[in-house]
PyMOL commands that place a pseudoatom at each C-alpha (Angstrom):
pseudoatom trace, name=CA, resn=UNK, resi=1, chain=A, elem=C, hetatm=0, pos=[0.446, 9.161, -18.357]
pseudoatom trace, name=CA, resn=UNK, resi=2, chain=A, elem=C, hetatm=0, pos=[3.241, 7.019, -17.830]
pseudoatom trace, name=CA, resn=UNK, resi=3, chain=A, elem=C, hetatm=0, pos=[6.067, 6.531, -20.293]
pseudoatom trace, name=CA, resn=UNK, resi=4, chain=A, elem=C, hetatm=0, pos=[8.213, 4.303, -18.534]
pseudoatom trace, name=CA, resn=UNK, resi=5, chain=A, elem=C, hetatm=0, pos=[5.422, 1.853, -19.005]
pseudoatom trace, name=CA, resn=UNK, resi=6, chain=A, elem=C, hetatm=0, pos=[6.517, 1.997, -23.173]
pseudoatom trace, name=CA, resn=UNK, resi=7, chain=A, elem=C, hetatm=0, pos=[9.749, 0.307, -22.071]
pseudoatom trace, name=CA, resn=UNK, resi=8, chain=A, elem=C, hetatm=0, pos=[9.252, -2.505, -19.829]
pseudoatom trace, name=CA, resn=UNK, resi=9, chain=A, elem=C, hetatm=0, pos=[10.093, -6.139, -21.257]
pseudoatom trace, name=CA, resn=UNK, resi=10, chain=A, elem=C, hetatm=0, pos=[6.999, -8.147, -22.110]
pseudoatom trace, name=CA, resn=UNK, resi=11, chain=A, elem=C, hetatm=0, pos=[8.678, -11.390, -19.873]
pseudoatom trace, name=CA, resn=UNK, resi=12, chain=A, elem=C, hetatm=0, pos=[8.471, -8.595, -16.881]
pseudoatom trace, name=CA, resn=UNK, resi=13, chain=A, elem=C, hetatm=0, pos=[4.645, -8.711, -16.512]
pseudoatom trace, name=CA, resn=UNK, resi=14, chain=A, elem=C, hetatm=0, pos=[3.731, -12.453, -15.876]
pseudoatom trace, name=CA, resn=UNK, resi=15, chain=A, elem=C, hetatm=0, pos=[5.090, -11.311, -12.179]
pseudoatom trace, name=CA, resn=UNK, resi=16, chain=A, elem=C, hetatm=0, pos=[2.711, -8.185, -12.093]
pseudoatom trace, name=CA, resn=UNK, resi=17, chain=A, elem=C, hetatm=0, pos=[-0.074, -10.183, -13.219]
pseudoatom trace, name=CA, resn=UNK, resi=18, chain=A, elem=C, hetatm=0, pos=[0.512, -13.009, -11.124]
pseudoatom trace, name=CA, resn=UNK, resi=19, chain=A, elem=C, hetatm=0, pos=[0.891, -10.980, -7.945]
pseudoatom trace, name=CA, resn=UNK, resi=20, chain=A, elem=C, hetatm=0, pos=[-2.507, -9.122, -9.089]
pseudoatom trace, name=CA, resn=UNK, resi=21, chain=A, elem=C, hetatm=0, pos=[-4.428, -11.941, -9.747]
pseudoatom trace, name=CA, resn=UNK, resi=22, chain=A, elem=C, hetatm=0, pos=[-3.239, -14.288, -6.754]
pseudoatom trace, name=CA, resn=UNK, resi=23, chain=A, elem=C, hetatm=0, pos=[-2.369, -12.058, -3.828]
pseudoatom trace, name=CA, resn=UNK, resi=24, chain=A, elem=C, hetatm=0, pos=[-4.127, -8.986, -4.084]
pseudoatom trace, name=CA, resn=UNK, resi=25, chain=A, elem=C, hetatm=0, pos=[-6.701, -10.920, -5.384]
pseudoatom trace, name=CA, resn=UNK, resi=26, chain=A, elem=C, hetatm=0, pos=[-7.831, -8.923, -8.327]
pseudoatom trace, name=CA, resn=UNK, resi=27, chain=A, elem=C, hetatm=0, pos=[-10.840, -10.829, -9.958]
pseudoatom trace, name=CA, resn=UNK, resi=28, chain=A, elem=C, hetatm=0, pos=[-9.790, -11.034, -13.600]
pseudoatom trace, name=CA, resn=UNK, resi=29, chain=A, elem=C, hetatm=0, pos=[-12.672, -9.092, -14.991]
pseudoatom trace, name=CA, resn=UNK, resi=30, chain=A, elem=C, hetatm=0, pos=[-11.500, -6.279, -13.182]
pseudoatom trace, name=CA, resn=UNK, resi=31, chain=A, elem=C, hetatm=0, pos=[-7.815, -6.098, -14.348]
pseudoatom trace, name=CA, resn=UNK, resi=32, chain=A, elem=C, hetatm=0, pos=[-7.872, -4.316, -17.320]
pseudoatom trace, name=CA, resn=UNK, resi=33, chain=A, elem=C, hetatm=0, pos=[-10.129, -1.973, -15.224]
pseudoatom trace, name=CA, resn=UNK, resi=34, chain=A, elem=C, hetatm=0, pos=[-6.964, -1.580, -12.526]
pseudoatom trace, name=CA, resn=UNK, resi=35, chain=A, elem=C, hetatm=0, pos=[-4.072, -1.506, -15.097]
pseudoatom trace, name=CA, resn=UNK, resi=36, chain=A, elem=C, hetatm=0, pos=[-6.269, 1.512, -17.150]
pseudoatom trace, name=CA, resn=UNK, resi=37, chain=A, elem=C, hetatm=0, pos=[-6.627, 3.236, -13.420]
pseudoatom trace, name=CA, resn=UNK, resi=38, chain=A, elem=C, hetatm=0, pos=[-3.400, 2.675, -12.593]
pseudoatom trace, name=CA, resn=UNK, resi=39, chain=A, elem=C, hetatm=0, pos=[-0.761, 1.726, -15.558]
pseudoatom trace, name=CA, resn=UNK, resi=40, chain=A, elem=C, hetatm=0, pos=[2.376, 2.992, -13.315]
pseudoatom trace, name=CA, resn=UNK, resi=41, chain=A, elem=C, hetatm=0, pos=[1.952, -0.868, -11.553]
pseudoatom trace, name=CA, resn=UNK, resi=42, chain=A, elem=C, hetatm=0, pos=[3.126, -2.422, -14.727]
pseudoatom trace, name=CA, resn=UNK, resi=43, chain=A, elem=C, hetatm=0, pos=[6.387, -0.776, -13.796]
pseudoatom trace, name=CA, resn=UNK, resi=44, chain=A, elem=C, hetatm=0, pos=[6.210, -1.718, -10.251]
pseudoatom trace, name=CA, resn=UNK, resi=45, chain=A, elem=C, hetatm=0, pos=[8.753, -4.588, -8.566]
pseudoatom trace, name=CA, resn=UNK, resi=46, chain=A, elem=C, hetatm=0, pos=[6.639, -6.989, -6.655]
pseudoatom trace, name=CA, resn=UNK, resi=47, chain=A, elem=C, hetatm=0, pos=[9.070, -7.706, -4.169]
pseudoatom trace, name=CA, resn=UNK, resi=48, chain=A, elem=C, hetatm=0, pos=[10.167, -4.645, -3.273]
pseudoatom trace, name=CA, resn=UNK, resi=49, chain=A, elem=C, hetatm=0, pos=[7.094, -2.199, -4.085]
pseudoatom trace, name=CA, resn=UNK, resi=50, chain=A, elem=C, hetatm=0, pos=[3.780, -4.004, -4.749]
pseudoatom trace, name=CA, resn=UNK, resi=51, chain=A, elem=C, hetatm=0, pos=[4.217, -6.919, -2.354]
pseudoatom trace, name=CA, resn=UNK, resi=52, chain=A, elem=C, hetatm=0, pos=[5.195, -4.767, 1.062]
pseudoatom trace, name=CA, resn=UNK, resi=53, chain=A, elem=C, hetatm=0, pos=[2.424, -2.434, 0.146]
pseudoatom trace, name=CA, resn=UNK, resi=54, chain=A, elem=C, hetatm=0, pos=[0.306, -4.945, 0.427]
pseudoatom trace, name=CA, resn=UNK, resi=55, chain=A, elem=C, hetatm=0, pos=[0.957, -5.997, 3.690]
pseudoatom trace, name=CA, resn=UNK, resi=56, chain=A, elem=C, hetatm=0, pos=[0.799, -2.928, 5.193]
pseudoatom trace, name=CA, resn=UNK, resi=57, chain=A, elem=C, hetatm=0, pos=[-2.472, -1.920, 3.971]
pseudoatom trace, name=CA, resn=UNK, resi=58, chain=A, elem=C, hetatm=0, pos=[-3.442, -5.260, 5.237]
pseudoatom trace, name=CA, resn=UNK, resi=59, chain=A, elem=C, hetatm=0, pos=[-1.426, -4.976, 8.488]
pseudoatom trace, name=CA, resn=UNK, resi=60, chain=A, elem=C, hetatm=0, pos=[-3.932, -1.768, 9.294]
pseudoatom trace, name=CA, resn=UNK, resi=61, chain=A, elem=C, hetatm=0, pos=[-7.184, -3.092, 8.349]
pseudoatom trace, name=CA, resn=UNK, resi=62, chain=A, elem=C, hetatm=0, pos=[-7.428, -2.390, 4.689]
pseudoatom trace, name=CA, resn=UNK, resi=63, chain=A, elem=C, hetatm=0, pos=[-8.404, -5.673, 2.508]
for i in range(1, 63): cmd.bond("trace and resi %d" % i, "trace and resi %d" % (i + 1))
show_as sticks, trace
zoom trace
């Protein structure tokens, strides 16, 4: 469970989303299926947390 989740601003998500759907390239079938696995990345910064994360997993092989 994550109850910092219960107070993030609505406006704060387009970002999340975006990033999701666009550079980690999350099909959008499959996003409700990611945010139920992992709800904590609705509470996530993408420039500082999601976005470098992503590059390293990239940078070692991992699409």
């Amino acid at each position: 469970m994550c109850p910092h989740i219960l107070t993030v601003k609505p406006t704060s998500l387009l970002p999340i989303f975006t990033f999701l759907l666009r550079e980690a390239h999350v099909n959008g079938s499959d996003l409700k299926k990611v945010i139920n696995r992992r709800p904590r990345l609705l509470a996530c910064n993408v420039e500082t947390q999601l976005r470098p994360t992503l590059y390293f997993l990239q940078s070692i092989g991992i699409s």
